[in-house]
VOGU-3710 file (C-alpha; in Angstrom, 3 decimals, decimal comma):
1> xxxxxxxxxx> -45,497/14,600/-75,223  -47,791/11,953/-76,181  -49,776/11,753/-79,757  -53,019/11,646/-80,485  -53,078/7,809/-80,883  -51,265/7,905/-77,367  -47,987/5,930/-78,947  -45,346/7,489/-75,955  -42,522/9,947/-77,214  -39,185/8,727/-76,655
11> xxxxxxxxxx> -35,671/10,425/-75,939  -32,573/8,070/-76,561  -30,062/9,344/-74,181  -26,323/8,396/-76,128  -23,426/9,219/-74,054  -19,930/9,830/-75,731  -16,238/10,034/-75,783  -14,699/9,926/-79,557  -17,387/8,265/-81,076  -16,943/9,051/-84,646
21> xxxxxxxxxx> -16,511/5,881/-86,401  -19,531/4,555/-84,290  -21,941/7,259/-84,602  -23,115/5,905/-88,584  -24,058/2,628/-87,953  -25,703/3,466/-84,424  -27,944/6,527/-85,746  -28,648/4,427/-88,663  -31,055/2,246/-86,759  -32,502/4,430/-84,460
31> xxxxxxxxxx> -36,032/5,458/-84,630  -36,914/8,268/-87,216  -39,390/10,102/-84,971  -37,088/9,610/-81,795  -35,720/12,682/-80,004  -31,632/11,772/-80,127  -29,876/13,807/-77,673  -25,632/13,024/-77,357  -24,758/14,039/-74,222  -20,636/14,434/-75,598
41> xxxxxxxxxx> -17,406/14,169/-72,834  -15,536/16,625/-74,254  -14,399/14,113/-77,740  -10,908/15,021/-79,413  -12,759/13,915/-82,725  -15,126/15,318/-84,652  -17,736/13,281/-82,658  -20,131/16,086/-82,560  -20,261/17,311/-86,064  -20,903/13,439/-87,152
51> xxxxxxxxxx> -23,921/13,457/-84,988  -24,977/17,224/-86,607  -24,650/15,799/-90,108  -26,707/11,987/-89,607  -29,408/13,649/-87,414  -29,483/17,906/-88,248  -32,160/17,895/-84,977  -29,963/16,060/-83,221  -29,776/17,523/-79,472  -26,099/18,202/-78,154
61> xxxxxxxxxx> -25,530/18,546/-74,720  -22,068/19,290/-72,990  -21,992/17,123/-69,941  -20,778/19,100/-66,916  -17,946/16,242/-65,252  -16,505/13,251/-66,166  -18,299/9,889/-66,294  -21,285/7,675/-67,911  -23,337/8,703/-64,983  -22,700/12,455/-65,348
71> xxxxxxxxxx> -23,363/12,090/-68,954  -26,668/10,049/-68,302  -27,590/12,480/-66,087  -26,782/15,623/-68,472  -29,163/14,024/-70,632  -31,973/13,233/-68,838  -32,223/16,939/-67,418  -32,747/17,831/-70,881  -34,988/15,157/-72,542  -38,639/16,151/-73,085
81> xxxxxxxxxx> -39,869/12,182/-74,213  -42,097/10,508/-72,605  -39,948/7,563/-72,783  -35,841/7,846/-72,012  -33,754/5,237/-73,787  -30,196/4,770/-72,631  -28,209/3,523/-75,336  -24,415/3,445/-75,464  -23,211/4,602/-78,941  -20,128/1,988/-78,918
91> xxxxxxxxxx> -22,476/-0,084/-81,218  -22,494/-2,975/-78,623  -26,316/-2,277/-78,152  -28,836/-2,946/-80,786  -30,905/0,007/-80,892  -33,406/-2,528/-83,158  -34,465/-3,372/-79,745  -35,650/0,145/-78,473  -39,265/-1,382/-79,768  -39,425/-4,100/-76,927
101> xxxxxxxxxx> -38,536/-1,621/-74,368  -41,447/0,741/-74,959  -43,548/-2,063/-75,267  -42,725/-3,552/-71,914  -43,169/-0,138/-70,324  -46,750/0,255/-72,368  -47,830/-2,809/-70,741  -47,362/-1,546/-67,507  -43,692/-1,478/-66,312  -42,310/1,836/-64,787
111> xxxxxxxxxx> -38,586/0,656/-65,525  -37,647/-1,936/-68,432  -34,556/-3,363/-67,471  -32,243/-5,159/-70,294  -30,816/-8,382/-69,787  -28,407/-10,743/-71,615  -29,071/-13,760/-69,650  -32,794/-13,666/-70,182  -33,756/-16,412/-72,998  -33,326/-14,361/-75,831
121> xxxxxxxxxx> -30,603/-12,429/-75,042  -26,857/-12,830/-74,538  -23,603/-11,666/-75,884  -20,585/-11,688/-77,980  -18,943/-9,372/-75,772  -18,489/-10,221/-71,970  -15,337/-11,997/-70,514  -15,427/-15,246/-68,534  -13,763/-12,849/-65,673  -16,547/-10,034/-66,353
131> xxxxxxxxxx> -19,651/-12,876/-66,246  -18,205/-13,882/-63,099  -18,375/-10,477/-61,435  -21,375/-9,713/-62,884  -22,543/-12,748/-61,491  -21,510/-12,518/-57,848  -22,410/-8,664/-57,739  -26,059/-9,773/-59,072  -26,298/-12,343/-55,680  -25,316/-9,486/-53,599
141> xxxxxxxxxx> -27,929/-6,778/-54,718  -30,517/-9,316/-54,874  -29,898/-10,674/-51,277  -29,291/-6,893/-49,684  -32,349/-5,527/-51,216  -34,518/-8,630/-52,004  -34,652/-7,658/-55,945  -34,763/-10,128/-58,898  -32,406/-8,934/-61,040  -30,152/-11,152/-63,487
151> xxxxxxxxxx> -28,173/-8,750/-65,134  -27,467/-5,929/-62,643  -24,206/-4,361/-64,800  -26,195/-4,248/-68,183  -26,665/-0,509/-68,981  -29,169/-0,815/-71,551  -32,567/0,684/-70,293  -35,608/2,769/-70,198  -38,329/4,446/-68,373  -41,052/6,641/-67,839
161> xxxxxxxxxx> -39,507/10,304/-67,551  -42,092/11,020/-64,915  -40,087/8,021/-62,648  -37,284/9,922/-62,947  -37,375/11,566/-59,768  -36,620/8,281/-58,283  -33,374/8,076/-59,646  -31,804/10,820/-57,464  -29,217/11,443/-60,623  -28,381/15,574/-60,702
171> xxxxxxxxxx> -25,987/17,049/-63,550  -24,983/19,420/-61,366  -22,323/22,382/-61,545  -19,507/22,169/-64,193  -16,340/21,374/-61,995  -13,551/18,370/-62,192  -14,349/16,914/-59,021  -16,083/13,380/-59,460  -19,172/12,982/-57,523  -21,273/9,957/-56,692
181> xxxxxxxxxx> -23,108/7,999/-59,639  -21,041/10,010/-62,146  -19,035/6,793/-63,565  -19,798/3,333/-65,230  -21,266/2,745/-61,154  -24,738/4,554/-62,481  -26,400/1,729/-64,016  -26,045/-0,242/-60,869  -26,927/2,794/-58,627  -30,275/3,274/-61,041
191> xxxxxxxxxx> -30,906/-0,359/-61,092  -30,618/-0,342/-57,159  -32,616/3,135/-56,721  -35,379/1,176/-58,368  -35,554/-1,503/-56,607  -35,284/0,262/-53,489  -38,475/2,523/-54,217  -40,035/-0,145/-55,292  -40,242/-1,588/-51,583  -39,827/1,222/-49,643
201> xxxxxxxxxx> -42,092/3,743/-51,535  -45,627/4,159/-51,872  -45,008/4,855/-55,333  -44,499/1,007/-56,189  -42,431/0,847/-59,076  -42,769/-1,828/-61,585  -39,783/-3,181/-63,300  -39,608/-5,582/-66,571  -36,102/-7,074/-67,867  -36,072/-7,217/-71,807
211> xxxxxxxxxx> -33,925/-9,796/-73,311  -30,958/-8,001/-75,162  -28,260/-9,075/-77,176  -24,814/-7,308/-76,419  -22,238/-7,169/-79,615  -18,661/-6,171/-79,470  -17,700/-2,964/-79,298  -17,263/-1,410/-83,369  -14,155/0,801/-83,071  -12,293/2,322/-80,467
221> xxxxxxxxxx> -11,405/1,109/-76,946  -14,166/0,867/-74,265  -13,535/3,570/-71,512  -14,453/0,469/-68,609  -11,942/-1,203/-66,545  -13,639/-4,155/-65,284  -11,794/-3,991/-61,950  -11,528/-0,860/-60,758  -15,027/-0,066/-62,173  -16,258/-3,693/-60,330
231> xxxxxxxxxx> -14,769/-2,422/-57,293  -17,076/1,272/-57,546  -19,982/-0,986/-58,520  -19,362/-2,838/-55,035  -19,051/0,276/-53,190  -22,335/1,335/-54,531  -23,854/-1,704/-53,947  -22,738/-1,692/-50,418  -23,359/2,231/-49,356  -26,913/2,430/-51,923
241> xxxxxxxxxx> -27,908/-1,200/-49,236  -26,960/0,776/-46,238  -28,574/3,664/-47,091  -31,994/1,576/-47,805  -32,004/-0,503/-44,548  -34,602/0,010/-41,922  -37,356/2,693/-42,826  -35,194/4,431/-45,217  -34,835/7,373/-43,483  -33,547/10,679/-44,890
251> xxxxxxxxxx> -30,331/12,321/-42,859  -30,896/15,869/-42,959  -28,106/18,301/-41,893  -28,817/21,631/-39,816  -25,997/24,771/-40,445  -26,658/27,659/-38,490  -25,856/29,704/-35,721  -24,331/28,329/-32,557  -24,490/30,146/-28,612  -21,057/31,681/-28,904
261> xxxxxxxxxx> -22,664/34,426/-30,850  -25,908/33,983/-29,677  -28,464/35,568/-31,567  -31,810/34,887/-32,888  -30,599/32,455/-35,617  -29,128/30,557/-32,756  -32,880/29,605/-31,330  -34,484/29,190/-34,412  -31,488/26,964/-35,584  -32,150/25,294/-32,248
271> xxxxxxxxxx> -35,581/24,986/-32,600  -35,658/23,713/-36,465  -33,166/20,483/-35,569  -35,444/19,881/-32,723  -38,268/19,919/-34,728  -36,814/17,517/-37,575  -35,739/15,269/-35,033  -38,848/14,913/-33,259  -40,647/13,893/-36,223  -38,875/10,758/-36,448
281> xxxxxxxxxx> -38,698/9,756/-40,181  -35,590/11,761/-40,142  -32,238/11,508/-39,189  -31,169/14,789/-38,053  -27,739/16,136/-37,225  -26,513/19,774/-36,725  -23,143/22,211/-37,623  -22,865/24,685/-35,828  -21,349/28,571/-36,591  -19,197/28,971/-33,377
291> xxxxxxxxxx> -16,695/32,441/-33,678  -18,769/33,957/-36,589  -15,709/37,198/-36,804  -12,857/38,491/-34,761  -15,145/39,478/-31,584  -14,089/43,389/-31,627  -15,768/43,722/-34,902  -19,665/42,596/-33,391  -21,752/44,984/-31,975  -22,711/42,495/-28,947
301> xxxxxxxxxx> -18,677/41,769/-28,348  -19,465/42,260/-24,795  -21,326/39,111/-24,079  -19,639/36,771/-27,127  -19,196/33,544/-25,141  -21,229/34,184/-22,439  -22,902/30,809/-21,873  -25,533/32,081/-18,984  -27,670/33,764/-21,641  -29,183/31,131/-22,572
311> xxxxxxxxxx> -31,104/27,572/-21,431  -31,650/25,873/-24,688  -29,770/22,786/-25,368  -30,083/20,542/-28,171  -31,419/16,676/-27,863  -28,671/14,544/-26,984  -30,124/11,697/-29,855  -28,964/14,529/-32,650  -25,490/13,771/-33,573  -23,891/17,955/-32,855
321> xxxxxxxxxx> -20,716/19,925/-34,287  -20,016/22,606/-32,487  -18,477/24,297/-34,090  -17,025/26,228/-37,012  -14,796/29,003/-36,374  -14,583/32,039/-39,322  -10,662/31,552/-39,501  -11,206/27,403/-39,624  -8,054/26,211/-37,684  -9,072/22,248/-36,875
331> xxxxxxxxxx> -12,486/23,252/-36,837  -13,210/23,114/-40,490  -11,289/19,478/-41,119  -13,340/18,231/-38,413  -16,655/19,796/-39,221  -16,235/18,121/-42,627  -15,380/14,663/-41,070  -18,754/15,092/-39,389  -21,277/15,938/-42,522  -19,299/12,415/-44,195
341> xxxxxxxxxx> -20,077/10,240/-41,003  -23,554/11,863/-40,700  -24,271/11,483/-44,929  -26,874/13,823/-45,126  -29,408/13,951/-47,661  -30,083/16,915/-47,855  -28,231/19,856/-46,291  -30,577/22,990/-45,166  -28,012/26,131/-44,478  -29,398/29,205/-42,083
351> xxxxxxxxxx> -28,510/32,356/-44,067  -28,202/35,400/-41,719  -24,736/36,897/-42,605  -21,901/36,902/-45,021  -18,909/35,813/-42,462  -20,360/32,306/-42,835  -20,727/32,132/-46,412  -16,977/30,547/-47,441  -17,386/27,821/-44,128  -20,669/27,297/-45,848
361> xxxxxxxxxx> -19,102/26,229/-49,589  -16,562/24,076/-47,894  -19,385/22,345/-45,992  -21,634/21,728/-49,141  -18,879/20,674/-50,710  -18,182/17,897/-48,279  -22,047/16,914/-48,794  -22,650/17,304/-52,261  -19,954/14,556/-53,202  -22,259/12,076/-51,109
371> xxxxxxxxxx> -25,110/13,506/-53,758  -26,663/15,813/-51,167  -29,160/18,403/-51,800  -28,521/22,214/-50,931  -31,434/23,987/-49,114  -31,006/27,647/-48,229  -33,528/29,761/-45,993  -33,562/32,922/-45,933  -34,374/35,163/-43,017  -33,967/38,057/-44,162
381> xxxxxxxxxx> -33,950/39,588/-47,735  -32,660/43,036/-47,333  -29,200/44,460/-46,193  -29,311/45,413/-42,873  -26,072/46,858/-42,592  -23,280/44,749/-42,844  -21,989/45,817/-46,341  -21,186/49,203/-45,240  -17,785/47,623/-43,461  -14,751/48,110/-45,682
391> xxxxxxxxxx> -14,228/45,246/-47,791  -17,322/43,269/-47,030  -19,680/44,017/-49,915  -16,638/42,703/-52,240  -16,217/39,280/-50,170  -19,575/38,554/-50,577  -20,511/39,723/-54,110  -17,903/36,966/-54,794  -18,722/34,549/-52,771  -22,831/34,462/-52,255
401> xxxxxxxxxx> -22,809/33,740/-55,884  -21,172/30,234/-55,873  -23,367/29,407/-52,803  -26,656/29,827/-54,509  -25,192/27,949/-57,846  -24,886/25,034/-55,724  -28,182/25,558/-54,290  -30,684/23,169/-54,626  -34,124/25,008/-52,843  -34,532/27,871/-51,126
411> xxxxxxxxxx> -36,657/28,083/-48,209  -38,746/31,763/-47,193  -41,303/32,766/-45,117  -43,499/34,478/-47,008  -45,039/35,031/-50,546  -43,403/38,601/-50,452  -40,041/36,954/-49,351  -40,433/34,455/-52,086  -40,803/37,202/-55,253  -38,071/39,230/-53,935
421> xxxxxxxxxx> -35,123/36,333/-53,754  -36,971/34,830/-57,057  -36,669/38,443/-58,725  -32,710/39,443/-57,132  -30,710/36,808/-57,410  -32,514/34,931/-60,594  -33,525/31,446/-58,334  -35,954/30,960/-61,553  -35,337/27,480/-61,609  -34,768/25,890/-58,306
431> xxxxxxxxxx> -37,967/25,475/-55,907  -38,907/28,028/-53,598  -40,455/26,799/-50,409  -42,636/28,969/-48,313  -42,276/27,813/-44,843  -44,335/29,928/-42,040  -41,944/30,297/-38,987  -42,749/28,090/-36,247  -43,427/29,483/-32,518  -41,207/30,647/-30,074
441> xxxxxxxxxx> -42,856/29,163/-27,428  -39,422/28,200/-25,429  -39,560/31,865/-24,157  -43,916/32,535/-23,886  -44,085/29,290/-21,583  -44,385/31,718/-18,361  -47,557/33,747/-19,844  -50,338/33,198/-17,313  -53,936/33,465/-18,186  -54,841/37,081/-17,707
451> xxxxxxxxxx> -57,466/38,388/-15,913  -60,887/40,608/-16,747  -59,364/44,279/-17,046  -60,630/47,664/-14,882  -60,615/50,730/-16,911  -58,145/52,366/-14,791  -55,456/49,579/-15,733  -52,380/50,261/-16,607  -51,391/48,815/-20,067  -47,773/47,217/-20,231
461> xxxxxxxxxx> -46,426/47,873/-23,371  -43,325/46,141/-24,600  -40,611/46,810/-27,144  -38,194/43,787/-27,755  -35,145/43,510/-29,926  -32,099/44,964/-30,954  -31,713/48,630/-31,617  -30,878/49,599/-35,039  -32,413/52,207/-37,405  -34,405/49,692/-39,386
471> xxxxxxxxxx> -36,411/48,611/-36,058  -38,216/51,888/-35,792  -37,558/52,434/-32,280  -37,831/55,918/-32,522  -41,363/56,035/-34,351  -42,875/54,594/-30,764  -41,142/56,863/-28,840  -42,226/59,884/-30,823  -46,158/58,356/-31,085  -45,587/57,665/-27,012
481> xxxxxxxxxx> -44,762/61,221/-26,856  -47,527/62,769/-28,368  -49,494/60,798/-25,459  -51,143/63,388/-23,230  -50,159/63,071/-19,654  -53,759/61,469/-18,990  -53,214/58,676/-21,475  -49,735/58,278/-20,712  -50,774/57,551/-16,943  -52,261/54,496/-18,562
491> xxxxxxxxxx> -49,334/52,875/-20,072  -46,109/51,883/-18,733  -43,845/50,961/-21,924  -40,915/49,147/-21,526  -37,600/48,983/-23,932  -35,646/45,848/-23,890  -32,887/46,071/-26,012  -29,033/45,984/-27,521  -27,638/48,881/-29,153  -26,118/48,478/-32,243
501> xxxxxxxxxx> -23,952/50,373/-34,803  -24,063/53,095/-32,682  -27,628/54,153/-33,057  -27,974/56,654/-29,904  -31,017/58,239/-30,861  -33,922/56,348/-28,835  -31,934/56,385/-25,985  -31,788/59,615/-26,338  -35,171/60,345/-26,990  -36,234/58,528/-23,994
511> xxxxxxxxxx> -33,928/60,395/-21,612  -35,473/63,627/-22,806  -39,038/62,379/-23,025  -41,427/64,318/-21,063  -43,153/60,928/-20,031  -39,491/59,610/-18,921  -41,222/58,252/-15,743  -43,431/55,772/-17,734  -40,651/54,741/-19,673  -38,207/51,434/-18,360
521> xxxxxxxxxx> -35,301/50,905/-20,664  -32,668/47,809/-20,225  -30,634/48,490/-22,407  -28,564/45,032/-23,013  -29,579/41,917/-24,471  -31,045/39,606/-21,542  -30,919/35,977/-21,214  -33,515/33,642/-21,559  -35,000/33,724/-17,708  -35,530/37,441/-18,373
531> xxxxxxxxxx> -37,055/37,139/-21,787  -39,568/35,197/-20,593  -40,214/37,356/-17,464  -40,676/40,515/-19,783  -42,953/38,572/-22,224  -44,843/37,159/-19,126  -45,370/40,840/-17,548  -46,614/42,523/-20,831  -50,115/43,249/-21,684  -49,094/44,070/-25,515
541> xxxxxxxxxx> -45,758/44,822/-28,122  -45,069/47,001/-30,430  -43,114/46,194/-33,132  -42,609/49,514/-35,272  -40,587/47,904/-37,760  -39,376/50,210/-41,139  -38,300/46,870/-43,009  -37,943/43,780/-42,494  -38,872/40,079/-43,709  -39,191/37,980/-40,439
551> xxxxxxxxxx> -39,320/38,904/-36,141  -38,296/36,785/-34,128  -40,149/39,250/-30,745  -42,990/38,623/-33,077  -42,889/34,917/-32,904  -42,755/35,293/-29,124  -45,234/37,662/-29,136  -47,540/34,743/-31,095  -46,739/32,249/-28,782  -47,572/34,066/-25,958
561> xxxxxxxxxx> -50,896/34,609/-27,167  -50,521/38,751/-26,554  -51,954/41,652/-28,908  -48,950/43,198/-30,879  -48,814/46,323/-33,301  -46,606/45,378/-35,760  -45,532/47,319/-39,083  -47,096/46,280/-42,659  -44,076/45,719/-43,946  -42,514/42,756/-46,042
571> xxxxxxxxxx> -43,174/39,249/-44,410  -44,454/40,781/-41,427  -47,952/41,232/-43,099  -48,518/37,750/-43,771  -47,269/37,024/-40,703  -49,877/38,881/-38,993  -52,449/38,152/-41,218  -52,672/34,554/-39,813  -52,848/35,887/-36,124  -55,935/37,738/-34,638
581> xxxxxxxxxx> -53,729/40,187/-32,140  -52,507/41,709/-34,716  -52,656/45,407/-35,524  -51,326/46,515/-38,456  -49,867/50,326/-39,146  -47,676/51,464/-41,906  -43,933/51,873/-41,077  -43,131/55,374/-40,126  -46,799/56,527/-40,013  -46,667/58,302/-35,964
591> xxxxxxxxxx> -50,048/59,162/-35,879  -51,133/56,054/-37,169  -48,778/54,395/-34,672  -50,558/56,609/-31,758  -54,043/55,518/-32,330  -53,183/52,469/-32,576  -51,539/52,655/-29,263  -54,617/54,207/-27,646  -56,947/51,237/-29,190  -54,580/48,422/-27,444
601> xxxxxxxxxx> -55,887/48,609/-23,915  -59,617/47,256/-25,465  -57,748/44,160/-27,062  -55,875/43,099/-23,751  -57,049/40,930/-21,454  -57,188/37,727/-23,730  -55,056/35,278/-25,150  -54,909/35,388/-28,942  -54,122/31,535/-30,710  -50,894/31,265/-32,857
611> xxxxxxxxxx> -51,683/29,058/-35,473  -48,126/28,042/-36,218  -46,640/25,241/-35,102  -42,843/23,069/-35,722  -44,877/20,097/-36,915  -46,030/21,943/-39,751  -42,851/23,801/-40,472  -41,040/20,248/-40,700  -43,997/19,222/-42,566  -44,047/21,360/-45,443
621> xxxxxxxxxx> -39,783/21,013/-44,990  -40,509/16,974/-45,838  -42,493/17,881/-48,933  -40,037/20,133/-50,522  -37,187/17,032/-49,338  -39,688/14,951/-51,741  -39,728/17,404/-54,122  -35,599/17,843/-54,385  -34,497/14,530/-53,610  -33,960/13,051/-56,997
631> xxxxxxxxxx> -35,454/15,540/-58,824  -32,789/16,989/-61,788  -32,416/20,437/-62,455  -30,920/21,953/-65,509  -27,923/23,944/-64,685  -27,970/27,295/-65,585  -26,234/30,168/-64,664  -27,568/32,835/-61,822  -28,407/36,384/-63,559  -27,448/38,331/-60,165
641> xxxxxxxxxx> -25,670/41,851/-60,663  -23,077/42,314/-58,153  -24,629/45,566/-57,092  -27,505/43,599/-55,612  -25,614/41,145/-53,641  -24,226/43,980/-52,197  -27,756/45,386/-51,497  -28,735/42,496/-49,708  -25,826/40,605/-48,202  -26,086/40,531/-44,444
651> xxxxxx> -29,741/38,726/-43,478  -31,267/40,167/-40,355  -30,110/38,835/-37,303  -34,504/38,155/-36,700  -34,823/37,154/-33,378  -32,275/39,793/-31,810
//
């Protein structure tokens, strides 16, 4: 932080690689009050106990690749200046000059940018061959991107820590692989980065170049090879241009669930792309999960593949893989052809079961090298089953991990959603989005406007979704039981449904009921003509849900604008405390659950609004894109205990 006379704090940033002999005459001219953080590359010498015993506050940070850029990057994550120097510690920068950098950023500069071909500067250093390239790669940039630069390879520079965002550098995970910006290529890339915001942005970035002198190197040999690192400057140059042309538009990558397996990831998956893509400032693609598991193990194996179930189709404009199979095959080498042609920016992964979870690390693989960002949504935050299979719970207590270490946000629907996945798995430092769900209008389109109502009515009830124990299927029919036959004679409720892991008992209960004559049950999962013809003949649903974070039937429900009693449990209540239809009853409560039953007929007869909408779904998606997109976060290691993976590995299938 700043002092009291306002004079900025500064962090000098010194990457090295055995930098013993170097280390004396570097530290002894830098600036007493300075933070000095060595960001070290693994050194063979006794680099790091040098820097201990010139500068006992010295900060030492362990970068987590190889590479300048890494280092830098390392570094930055952890500085707390106002101002961040970087300053090579070969001695061939004179860290005398630090004072002209602050000042040029004092007077108004965002970015000061050191030059040796400034009057004033120069150096005893550079090659004839180097100057050259240096030269001709300085025409480029400045011709691609329309900057002003005159040393573009110099790497001696500062800048507010605030503008760091802007610089899109990310230490990362500790690993071998080399990712993009992680080499000598990072002062162009920053240099570039700059430039680009600064006509592309609203932020308007100001840049200053400070004469510098550049001395030969003190001991050691330099770690650059001046072609092979000109020739990953030029690559930058070229793919950091392409990437700026036009309106600088972010790519943003869709993984979720494709029809093969259709379920109610599949339509929101759907619906999400479409919604990115009709906003227009991004450049939206989608990868699709085709064979999720060998078919005989799904509870819907009957209709796996069965393309008549459903009408949706995504946009031709959205470049589509589809899709990735569980056992890979071609599909995997070819799904990861398509996320490097497509170049996301950021990659946002649909997280509704564990068979996906090692296609999804090979995918974010693919991205990250191109510097993408890792956003994972939730839709569910509770097991719903899946862990009890024989071996499952151990695939993805070992796997789930290394997905959310590579995550960069996490996206939730609710507050509630957003404590509980803060609190489990230890997201502590990464952003946490919460994103309402947007409507499921696609399947409410064929709701007509009703009518007044005559006492004598009879009140369509409706009960959508898959049957499993946690949907509280059985709850309505006991509460529609207690009905007398009077009331009863007033309802008609109808079950639509799937069974799944063999849960018998409401169909059970319903053949015994005593009201089994008011009671239609389909039990199968319909297609999308007769979702919408069940939705458009019901006067109300009842959604007596014992957990869950997210409904899909609710979302139709919304969209269709009918009254719904729905369960106060986890998401659901803030769900339903944004719509007026809503009735709210505590899970398992069947008297509660009765009256409310008997108070629906008063609240049908009207359309409710559903105050959710895609735009603003995408909307609050673009502000946590401006939020991770070259913002750096420390990496640190996830706190999770196996045991609650295990508690929470499958996410509901929510729209089923």
């Amino acid at each position: 932080m700043s002092s009291a006379d306002d004079t900025p704090s500064i962090s000098i940033i010194i990457p090295t690689l055995n930098e013993a002999r170097n280390l004396a005459h570097v530290f002894a001219r830098l600036p007493a009050e300075a933070e000095i953080i060595v960001v070290d590359g693994h050194s063979t010498d006794d680099t790091i106990e040098v820097a201990r015993a010139l500068r006992p506050d010295v900060v030492i940070v362990h970068q987590t690749r190889r590479g300048k850029g890494n280092a830098l990057a390392c570094g930055f994550a952890v500085a707390s200046g106002d101002v961040l120097v970087m300053l090579d510690a070969d001695g061939s920068a004179d860290p005398g000059e630090i004072d002209a950098f602050v000042a040029a950023l004092a007077a108004g500069a965002d970015y000061a940018k050191g030059s040796r071909f400034r009057a004033g500067g120069g150096s005893s250093d550079i090659t004839r061959f180097r100057r050259t390239g240096n030269a001709a790669l300085n025409r480029l940039v400045n011709a691609l991107i329309g900057s002003e630069y005159s040393d573009l390879c110099y790497g001696y520079n500062a800048f507010w820590r605030h503008r760091l965002p802007f610089l899109g550098l990310d230490p990362g995970e500790r690993g071998q692989t080399t990712r993009w910006g992680d080499g000598f290529e990072v002062e162009t890339l920053i240099n570039m980065r700059v430039s680009i915001n600064m006509r592309v942005s609203r932020a308007g970035l100001r840049v200053a170049e400070v004469p510098s002198f550049e001395h030969q190197r003190l001991f050691g040999a330099s770690n650059l090879n001046a072609f092979s690192d000109g020739l990953r400057v030029l690559r930058t140059i070229l793919v950091e241009s392409r990437r700026s042309r036009g309106d600088a538009r972010r790519r943003v990558c869709v993984v979720g669930s494709g029809w093969e397996f259709v379920s109610g990831i599949s339509y929101y998956t759907h619906q999400l792309t479409q919604a990115f893509a009709r906003r227009g400032d991004l450049l939206t693609s989608a990868v699709l999960m085709r064979r999720l598991l060998p078919a005989r193990f799904y509870p819907g194996r009957a209709r796996v593949g069965d393309t008549s179930i459903v009408t949706q189709q995504y946009p031709e404009a959205v470049p589509l893989f589809n899709g990735v199979d569980w056992f890979w095959g071609s599909t995997m080498p070819r799904a990861l052809r398509f996320v490097v042609r497509e170049r996301p920016d950021v990659i946002v992964l649909q997280r509704w079961t564990g068979t996906v979870l090692h296609s999804y690390l090979a995918l974010i693989a693919a991205a990250r090298l191109r510097g993408a960002r890792v956003v994972v949504e939730f839709h569910e935050t509770q097991d719903t089953g899946e862990t009890i299979r024989p071996g499952v719970a151990a695939y993805v207590n070992h796997v789930f991990p290394r997905l959310l270490r590579r995550t960069d946000g996490v996206v939730v629907h609710s507050e509630h959603d957003a404590a509980v996945v803060r609190e489990r798995f230890g997201l502590h430092d990464r952003p946490i989005a919460v994103i309402p769900h947007g409507p499921y209008a696609q399947h409410a389109g064929s709701a007509g406007v009703p009518g007044p109502r005559r006492h004598d009515q009879i009140t369509d009830l409706l009960f959508f979704g898959t049957i499993r124990p946690y949907k509280g299927l059985e709850d309505l029919l006991a509460a529609f039981e207690l009905l007398t036959d009077d009331e009863a004679g007033h309802f008609r409720l109808t079950v639509v449904g799937e069974t799944w892991e063999g849960h018998t008992l409401p169909a059970r209960m319903i053949e015994e009921s005593r009201h089994r004559d008011r009671i239609v049950f389909v039990n199968r999962y319909v297609n999308d003509v007769e979702v919408n013809s069940y939705f458009a003949n019901a006067d109300a649903v009842v959604l007596p849900y014992r957990r869950s974070s997210a409904s899909g039937p609710l979302h139709i429900t919304m969209a269709a604008g009918l009254p719904v009693v729905v369960t106060d449990v986890g998401g659901l209540t803030e769900t339903a405390a944004r719509y007026d239809g809503a009735v709210l009853v505590p899970p398992g409560d069947v008297p509660a659950l009765l009256a409310a039953l008997c108070e629906l007929p008063a609240r049908c007869g009207r359309r409710y609004l559903d105050a959710s909408s895609w735009a603003e779904s995408a909307e609050r998606y673009q502000a946590l894109f401006d939020e991770l997109l070259g913002a750096p976060r420390r990496p640190e290691r996830l706190r999770t205990r196996p045991a609650d993976l295990a508690n929470t590995a499958d996410l509901a299938d929510t729209a089923a």
